[in-house]
C-alpha positions in Angstrom: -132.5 173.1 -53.3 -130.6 175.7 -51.8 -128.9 175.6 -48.3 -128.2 178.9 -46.0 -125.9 178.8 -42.7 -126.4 180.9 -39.7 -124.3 180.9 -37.3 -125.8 181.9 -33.8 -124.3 181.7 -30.4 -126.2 178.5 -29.0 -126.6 176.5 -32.1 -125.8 176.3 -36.2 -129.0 176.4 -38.0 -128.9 175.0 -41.6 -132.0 176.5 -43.9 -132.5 174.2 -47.0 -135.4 175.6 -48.7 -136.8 174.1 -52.0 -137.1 169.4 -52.2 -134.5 167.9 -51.0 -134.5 165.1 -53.7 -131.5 164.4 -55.7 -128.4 162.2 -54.5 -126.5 165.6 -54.4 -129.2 167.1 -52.4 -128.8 164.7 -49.8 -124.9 164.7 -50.1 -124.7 168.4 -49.7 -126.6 168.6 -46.3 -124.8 165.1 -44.9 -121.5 167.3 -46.0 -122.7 170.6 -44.3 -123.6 168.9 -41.2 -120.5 166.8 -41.2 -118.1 170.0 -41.6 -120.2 171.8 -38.6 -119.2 168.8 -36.3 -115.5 168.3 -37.0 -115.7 172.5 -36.1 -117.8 172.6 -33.1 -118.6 169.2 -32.5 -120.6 170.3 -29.1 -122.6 173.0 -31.0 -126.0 172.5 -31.6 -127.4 172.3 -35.1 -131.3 172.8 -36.2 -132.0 171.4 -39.7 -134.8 174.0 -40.8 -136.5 172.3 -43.9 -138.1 175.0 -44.8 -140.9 173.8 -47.9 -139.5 170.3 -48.1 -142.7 167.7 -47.8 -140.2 164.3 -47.8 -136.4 163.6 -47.4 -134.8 161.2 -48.7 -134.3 157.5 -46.7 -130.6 157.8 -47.0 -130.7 161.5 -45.5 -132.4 160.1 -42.7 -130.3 157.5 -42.1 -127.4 160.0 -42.5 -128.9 162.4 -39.7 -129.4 159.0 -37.0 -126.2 158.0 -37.7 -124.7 161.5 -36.6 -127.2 161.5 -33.4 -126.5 157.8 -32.1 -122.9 157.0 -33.8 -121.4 160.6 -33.3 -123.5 162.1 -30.4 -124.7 165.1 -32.4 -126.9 167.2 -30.8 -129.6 167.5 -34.2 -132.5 168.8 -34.0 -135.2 169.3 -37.4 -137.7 171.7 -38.0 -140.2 170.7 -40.5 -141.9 173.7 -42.5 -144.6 171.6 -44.2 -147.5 169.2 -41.8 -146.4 166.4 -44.7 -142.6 166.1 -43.5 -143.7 166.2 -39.8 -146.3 163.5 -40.5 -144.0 161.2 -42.4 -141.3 161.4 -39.8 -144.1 160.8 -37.2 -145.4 157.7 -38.4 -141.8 156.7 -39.0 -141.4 156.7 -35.1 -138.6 159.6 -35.4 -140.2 163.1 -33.9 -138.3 162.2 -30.5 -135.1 160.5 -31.9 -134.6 163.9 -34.4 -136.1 166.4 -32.3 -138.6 166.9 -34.5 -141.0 170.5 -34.3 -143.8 171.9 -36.3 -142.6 175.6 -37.8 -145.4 177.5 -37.0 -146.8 179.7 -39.6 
């Protein structure tokens, strides 16, 4: 798994391209995203997932917590149908901001 910051003028997007599937997979991106918001904590910040079909339950978790405990503006873009549809029968498209990348 690799992860690639741009920085843009309305909002940090954070590429991770390859599975996000290890414990220090889902470390990294919780610590990526945590460093953005301590920065800017106002910005805006699109998780791009680019050919990830899961995440892991703990990342997840992770990303709610930054919406609802720290008011994060998150949103996730989901480059495979298979991450979209597992977050959309988890009930989380609208809590993550969840959109299709279209191809």
């Amino acid at each position: 798994m690799d992860i690639r910051v741009n920085n843009e003028s309305t909002a940090t997007v954070i590429v991770v391209e390859g599975i996000v599937k290890t414990i220090a997979d889902t470390i990294s991106i919780k610590e990526q995203i945590a460093s953005l918001l301590q920065r800017e904590p106002q910005k805006k910040i699109i998780i791009d997932f680019v050919d990830t079909f899961v995440i892991p339950s703990a990342l997840i978790g992770a990303l709610q917590k930054f919406i609802l405990g720290d008011n994060a503006k998150i949103s996730v873009i989901a480059g495979e149908p298979q991450l979209y549809e597992l977050l959309d029968n988890l009930c989380l498209v609208s809590q993550l901001s969840v959109t299709k990348k279209i191809r």
